[in-house]
N, C-alpha and C positions, 0 to 999 in steps of 0.2 A: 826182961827183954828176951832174954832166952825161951820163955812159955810161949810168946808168939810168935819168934820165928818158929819152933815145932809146930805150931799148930795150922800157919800159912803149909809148911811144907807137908802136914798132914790133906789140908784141903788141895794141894796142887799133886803128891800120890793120890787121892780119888777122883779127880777129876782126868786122868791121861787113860785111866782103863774104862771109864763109862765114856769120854769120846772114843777112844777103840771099839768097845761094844758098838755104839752105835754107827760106828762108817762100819760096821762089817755087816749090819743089821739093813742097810738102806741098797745093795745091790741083790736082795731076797725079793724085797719090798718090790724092787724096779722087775726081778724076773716072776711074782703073782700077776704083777699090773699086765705085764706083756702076754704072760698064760690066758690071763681074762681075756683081752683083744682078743687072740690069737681064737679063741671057742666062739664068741661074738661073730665075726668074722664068718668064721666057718658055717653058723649056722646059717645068718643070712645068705651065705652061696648058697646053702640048700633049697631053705625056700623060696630062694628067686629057681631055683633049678628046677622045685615042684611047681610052681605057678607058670612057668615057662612050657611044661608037661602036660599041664592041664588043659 
């Protein structure tokens, strides 16, 4: 009885640092997403700004 409760309590320490790992990994994720927008964006201001020139 003793070998599985260590071993539950082995699987329950690796499971609290990879969910930490990954909520600290998923507002990176959100700030590429927003970078990508953010150059999209920008470019089509351009070329509505060149075709508007033309």
């Amino acid at each position: 009885m003793i070998g599985a409760a260590k071993r539950s309590l082995a699987r329950k320490s690796t499971a609290v640092p990879q969910a930490v790992h990954t909520g600290s990994f998923i507002p990176y994720v959100r700030l590429y997403i927003e970078l990508i927008s953010l150059c999209l964006n920008l470019s089509l201001l351009f070329v509505k700004k060149e075709r508007s020139l033309s």
